[in-house]
C-alpha positions as CSV (number, residue, x, y, z in Angstrom):
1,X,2.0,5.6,4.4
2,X,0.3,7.4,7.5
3,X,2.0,7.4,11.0
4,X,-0.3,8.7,13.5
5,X,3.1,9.2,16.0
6,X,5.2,11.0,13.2
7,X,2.9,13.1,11.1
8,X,0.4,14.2,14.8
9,X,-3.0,14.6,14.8
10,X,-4.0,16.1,11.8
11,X,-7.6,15.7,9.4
12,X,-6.3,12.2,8.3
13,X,-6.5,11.3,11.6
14,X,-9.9,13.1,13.0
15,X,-12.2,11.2,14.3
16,X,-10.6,7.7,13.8
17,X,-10.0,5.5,16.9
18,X,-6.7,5.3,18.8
19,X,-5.3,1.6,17.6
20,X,-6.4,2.7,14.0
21,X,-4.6,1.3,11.1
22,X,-1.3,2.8,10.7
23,X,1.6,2.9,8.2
24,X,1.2,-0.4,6.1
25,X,-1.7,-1.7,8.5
26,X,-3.4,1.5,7.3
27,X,-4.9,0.3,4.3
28,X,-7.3,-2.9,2.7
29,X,-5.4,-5.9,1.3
30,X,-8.1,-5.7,-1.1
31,X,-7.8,-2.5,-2.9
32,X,-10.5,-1.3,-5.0
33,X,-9.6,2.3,-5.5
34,X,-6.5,4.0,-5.7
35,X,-6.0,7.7,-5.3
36,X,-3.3,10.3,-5.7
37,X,-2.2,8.2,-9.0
38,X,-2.4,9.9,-12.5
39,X,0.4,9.6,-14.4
40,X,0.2,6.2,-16.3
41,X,3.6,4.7,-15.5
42,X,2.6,5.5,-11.9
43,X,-0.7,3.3,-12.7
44,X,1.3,0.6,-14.8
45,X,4.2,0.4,-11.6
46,X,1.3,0.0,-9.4
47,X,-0.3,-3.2,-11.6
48,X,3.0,-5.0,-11.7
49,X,3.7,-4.7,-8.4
50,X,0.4,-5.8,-7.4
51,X,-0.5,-8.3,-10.0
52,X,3.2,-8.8,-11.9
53,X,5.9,-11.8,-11.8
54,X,7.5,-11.9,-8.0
55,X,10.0,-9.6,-7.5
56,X,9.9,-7.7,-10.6
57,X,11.5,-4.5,-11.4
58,X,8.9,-2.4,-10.0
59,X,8.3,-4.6,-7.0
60,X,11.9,-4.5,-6.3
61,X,12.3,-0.3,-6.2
62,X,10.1,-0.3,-3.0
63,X,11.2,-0.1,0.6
64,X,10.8,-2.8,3.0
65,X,7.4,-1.0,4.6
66,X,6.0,-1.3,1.2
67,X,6.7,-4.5,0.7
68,X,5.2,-5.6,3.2
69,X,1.7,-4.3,2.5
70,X,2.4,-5.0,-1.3
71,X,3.0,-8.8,-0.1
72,X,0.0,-8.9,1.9
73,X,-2.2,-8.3,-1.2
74,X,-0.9,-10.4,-3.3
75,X,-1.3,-12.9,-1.0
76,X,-5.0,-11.7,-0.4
77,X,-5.3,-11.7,-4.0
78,X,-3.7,-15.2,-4.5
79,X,-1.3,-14.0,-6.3
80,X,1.3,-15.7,-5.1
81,X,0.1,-18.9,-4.4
């Protein structure tokens, strides 16, 4: 995840606002397109944590920032409901 603070001003960062999304605000609770992800157990991880039983296997290896965006799509998504 981005951090404005951390990483400074750098291209990520040009042009966007002060206040901009940052580390797991930085991103839509809707995803429609992933990048950076080629390798199919990479993909596959992804889907399950997304999309899979609660706390699964893959949901479980990530760190609490993580989580917290990966909850916030699932609830988006209704996943969890």
């Amino acid at each position: 995840t981005w951090n404005r603070t951390e990483q400074g001003e750098w291209w990520f960062w040009k042009g966007k606002p002060e206040g901009a999304g940052e580390m797991e605000e930085c991103c839509a609770v809707r995803p429609i397109g992933l990048h950076k992800y080629k390798m199919t157990n990479e993909i596959l991880e992804m889907e399950n944590q997304f999309f899979g039983e609660r706390d699964n296997s893959d949901y479980k290896k990530l760190n609490a920032r993580t989580k917290r965006y990966v909850d916030k799509v699932r609830k988006a998504m209704g996943i969890d409901e």
